[in-house]
C-alpha positions, 0 to 999 in steps of 0.5 A: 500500500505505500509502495503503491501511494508513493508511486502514484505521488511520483507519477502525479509530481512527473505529470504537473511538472509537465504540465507547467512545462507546457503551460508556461511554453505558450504562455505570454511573459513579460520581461524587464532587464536589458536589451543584449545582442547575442553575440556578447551575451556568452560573456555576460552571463558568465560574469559574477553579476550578469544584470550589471554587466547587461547595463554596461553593455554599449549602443554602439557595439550592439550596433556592430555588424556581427552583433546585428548579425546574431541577434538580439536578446534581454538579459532578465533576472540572470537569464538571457531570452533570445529574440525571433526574428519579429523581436530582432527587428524591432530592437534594431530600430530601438537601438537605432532611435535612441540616445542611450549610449548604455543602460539599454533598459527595456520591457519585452512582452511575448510568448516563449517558443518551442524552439527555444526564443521568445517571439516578441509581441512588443519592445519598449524602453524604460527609463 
């Protein structure tokens, strides 16, 4: 009888977990940090504090022709979150209109995809 109970507490814990797991991958999530090309995101979060890092990262070496080329993202509670392509353009033209030379803060709305990029339904910049 408790081999039985604990074996269906197991069963059920792996299928909630699943569920969420599924809930969240079509879910619509916003995000506040900073917007971060993908080319120097690897550096980034490898440091002791990736959200200080992110908010020193400049305009103009996110405007580089290699950055563009990778793609952009936001560095957001320690994590990196990849942009589609809707999102990539939308921070190239951010990037383009703004004044800011660092502190690219920003808020992102979108819902995380199955291949692992959040497609972005809007970007705005904060402060």
């Amino acid at each position: 009888m408790r081999r039985t109970l604990l074996t269906s507490g197991m069963i059920l814990a792996v299928c909630l977990a699943g569920l969420v797991a599924f809930a969240q991958s079509g879910s619509k999530v916003t995000y506040s940090g900073y917007l971060m090309d993908k080319m120097c995101s690897g550096e980034v979060m490898e440091s002791k504090d990736p959200q200080k890092a992110a908010k020193e990262h400049t305009k103009s070496c996110a405007l580089m022709r290699s950055c563009v080329a990778s793609g952009y993202g936001i560095v957001s509670g320690g994590k990196f979150y990849a942009f589609d392509a809707h999102g990539n353009e939308l921070a190239k033209a951010m990037l383009r209109n703004t004044r800011k030379q660092h502190d690219l803060s920003i808020e992102v709305v979108g819902t995380p995809a199955e291949d692992g990029k959040l497609q972005v339904e809007s970007l705005t910049q904060t402060k």
